[in-house]
C-alpha positions in Angstrom: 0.0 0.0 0.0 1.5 3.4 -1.2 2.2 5.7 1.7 2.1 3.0 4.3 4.5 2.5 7.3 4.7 0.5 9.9 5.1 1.3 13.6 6.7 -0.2 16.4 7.3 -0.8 20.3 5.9 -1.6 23.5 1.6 -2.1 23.3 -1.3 -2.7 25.7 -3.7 -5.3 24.3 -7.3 -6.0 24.4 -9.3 -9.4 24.3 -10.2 -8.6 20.3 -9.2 -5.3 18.0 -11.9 -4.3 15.4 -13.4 -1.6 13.1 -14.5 1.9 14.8 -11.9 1.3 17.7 -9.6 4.6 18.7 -5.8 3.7 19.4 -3.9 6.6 20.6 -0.4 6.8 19.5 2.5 5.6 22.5 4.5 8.8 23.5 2.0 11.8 21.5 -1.7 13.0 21.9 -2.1 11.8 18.5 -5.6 9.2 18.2 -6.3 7.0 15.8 -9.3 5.2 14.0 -9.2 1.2 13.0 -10.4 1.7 9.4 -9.6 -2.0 8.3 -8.8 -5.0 9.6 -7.4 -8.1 7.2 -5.0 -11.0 7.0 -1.9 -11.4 5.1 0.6 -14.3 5.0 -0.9 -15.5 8.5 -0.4 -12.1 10.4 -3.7 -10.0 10.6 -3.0 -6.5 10.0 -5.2 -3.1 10.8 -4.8 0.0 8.7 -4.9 3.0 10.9 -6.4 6.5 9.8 -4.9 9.7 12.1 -8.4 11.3 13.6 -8.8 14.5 12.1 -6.2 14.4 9.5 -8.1 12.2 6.6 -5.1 13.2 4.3 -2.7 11.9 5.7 -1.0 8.5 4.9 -2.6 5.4 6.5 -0.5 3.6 8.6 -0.5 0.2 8.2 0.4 -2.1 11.7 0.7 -5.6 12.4 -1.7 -7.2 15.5 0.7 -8.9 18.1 -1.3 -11.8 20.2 -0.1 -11.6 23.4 -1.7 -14.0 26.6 -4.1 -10.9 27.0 -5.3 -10.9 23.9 -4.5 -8.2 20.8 -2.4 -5.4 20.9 -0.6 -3.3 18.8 3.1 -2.2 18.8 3.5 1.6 20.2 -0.2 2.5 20.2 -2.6 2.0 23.3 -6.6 1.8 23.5 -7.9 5.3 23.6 -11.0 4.0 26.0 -10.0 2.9 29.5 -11.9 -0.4 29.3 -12.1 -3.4 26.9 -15.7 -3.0 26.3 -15.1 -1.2 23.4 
């Protein structure tokens, strides 16, 4: 995908990540919006749009399982509980 990057670090997880959820970026303010969730060569992968900034590059990340459930690398879930 043109204009893609990856990001990565430390991540929180939740039991399941899906479409409509809000991530907020690890070390900013910045939020962002699950746009798309989908599976390539056995890794699922969500595409990421910036809330706010629609013409920005999508960022494309790579779901870690972890024993708590999904997370991804240097973002965190922008609600306080899993309920999302």
């Amino acid at each position: 995908m043109a204009g893609a990057s990856r990001v990565e670090g430390s991540n929180m997880a939740i039991s399941k990540i899906s479409i409509g959820q809000l991530w907020k970026k690890d070390g900013t303010e910045d939020t962002y919006l699950v746009t798309r969730l989908y599976t390539e060569a056995l890794s699922t992968i969500v595409v990421l749009r910036k809330s706010g900034a629609e013409d920005e590059a999508l960022l494309r990340v790579k779901v870690e399982q972890t024993p708590k459930g999904q997370g991804l690398p240097g973002f965190s879930p922008a609600q306080e509980h899993e309920g999302f």
